[in-house]
N, C-alpha and C positions, 0 to 999 in steps of 0.2 A: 812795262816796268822791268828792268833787270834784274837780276838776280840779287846782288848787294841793297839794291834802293828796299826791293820786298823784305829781304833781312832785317834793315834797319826798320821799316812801315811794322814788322811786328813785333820787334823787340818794343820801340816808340810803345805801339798801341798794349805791352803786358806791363810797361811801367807805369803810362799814365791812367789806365783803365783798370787793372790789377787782372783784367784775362785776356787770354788769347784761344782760339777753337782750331787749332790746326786737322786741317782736313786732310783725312786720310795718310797719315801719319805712318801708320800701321797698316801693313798688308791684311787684306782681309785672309790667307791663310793663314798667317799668325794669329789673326783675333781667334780666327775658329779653332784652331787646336787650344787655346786656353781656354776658349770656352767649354767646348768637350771632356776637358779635366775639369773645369769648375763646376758644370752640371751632372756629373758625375758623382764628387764632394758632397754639393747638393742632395743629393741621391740618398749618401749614406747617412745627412743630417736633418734628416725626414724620419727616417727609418728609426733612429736612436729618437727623434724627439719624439715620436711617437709610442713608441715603449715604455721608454724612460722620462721623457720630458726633454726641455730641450737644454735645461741646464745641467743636464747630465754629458751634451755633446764632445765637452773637451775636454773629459776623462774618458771617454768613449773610442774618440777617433786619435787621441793623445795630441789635438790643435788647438793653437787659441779660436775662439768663438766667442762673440756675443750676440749671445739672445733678442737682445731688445735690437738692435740693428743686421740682425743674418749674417754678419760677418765673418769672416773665415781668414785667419793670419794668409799672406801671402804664400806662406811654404805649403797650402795645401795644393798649389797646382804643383807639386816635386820639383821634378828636374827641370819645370814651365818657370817657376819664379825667377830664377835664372836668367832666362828669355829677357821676361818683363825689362828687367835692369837692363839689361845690355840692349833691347831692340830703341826702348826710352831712350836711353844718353844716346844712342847712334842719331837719333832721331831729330834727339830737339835738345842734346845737351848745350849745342853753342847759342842757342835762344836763352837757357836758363841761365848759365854762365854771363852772358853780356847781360840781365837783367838783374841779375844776381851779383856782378860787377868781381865775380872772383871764382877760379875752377869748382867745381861742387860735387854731392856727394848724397849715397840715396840713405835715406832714417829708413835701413833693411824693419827696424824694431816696432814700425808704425806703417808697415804694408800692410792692405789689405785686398780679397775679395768680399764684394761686397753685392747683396740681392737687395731690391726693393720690389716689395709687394704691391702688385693692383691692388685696390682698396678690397675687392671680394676678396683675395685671396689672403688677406694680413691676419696674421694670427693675432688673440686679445693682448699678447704680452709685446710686440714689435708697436715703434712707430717711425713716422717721417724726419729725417734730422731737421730739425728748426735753425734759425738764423746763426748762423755761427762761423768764426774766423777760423781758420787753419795753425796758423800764426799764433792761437792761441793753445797750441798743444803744451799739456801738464802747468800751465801757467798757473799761481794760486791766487785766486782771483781776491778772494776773501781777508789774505795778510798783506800781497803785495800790492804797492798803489803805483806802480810806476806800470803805467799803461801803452807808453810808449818804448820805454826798455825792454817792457816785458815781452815785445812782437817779435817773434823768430823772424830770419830773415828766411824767406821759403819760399820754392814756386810749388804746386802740387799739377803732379800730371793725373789727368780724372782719364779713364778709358771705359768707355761703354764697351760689353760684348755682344750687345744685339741693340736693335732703332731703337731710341727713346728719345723723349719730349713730346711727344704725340698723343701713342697707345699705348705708350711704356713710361713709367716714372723717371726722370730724367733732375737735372739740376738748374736752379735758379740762382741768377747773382745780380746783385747790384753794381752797376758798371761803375765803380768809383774807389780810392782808395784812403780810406780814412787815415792812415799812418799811425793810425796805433789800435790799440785792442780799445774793442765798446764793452765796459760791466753789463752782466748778464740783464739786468734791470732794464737796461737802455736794446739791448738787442729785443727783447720780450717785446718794448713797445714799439718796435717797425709795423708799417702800416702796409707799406710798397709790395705788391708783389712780384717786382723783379722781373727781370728778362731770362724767359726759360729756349736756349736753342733747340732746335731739334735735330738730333744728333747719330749720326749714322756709325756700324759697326766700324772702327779702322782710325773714328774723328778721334782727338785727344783735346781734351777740356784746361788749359792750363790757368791756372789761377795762382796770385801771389798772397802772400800769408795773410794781410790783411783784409782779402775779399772779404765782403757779405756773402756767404750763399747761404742754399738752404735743397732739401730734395724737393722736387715740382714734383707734383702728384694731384689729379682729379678725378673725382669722384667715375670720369665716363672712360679711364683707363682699362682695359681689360687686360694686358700682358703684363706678366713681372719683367722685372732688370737684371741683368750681374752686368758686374761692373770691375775693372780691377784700380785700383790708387795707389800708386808711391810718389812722395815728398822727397824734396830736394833740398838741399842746406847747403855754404859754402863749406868747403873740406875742410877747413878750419874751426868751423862754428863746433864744437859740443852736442848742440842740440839742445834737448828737452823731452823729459820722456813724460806721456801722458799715463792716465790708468790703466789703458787697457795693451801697453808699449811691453813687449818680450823681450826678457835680457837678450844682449847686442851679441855676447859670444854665441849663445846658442840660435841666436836668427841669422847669424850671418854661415852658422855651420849647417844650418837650415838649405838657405839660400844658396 
């Protein structure tokens, strides 16, 4: 297959399936100096949650963080986050761009890194993300009834920085795209448990806003994850800022 024909075989397969796995995407030098900075991060948000607790972290380390997901705003890998942006769009921006049907642009304000726990090692107050759209960032589910309106147009690029789907907690998705947001009531009662890839340091997970996914996690996992995520939007779109979304001047002076 040529070069163009493969081009268009995965743009095809991110529009009508809402993902695509681009393998190895990402030199594994590059995964591992982010990771090095992220597990480092890591390091110091052990230390404080351990002292202090861990909702002390982001007066601690002056980062955003949450708790309940181990998150860590993208600017904690420094002058790495950086990298992130520019290795991504080098990478797969003309993928996102032809699915996305217009130049685009990264939501700096909803990067994250991102850890998931093996089941022994998860603390009482973290859990697993459960079924949920991307596309549905800051959406207000509760007043707004336009469910179809209301879906960003987004690809999200997912980057594992060590194997998961295995022996590492990894992500699941349903290969399908509903073209609009599902109310939380209807995501609760999926049954499916999804196709979880297993996914090597370097793969890139992309997904568009209205995937299903959710974190794949079992019980006979023994290794945690970091992860890093930025979202894509056309350069034109607004966006949408969710709850845990850092003003744009100061992440982009972050970044």
């Amino acid at each position: 297959m040529g070069c163009e024909s493969m081009t268009n075989a995965r743009v095809d397969a991110l529009i009508s399936r809402g993902v695509w796995v681009a393998r190895q995407a990402v030199s594994l030098d590059q995964v591992n100096a982010w990771r090095t900075v992220a597990e480092a991060r890591y390091t110091e948000v052990d230390a404080v949650s351990a002292q202090k607790g861990p909702w002390a972290v982001a007066g601690a380390l002056g980062l955003p963080f949450v708790p309940t997901a181990s998150s860590l705003g993208l600017e904690a890998l420094g002058s790495d986050a950086h990298t992130v942006e520019r290795v991504l769009t080098e990478a797969l921006g003309s993928l996102m761009q032809a699915a996305l049907g217009a130049p685009i642009r990264p939501l700096v304000e909803s990067a994250w890194v991102r850890r998931q726990f093996a089941p022994r090692h998860m603390p009482r107050y973290h859990a697993p993300h459960a079924w949920h759209q991307d596309g549905g960032l800051g959406f207000d589910y509760l007043n707004d009834p336009d469910l179809e309106g209301g879906l960003l147009p987004m690809v999200t690029c997912w980057c594992p920085l060590v194997s998961c789907g295995e022996d590492a907690p990894g992500v699941a998705y349903l290969p399908n795209r509903p073209g609009a947001l599902l109310v939380p009531e209807a995501l609760s009662m999926i049954s499916d448990i999804g196709t979880a890839p297993v996914l090597a340091p370097g793969d890139v997970l992309m997904m568009m806003g209205d995937l299903l996914h959710r974190t794949h996690v079992t019980p006979a996992m023994r290794r945690d994850r970091i992860s890093v995520e930025l979202r894509f939007v056309p350069s034109g779109h607004a966006g949408r800022r969710g709850p845990w979304s850092r003003p744009t001047e100061e992440s982009e002076e972050r970044l």
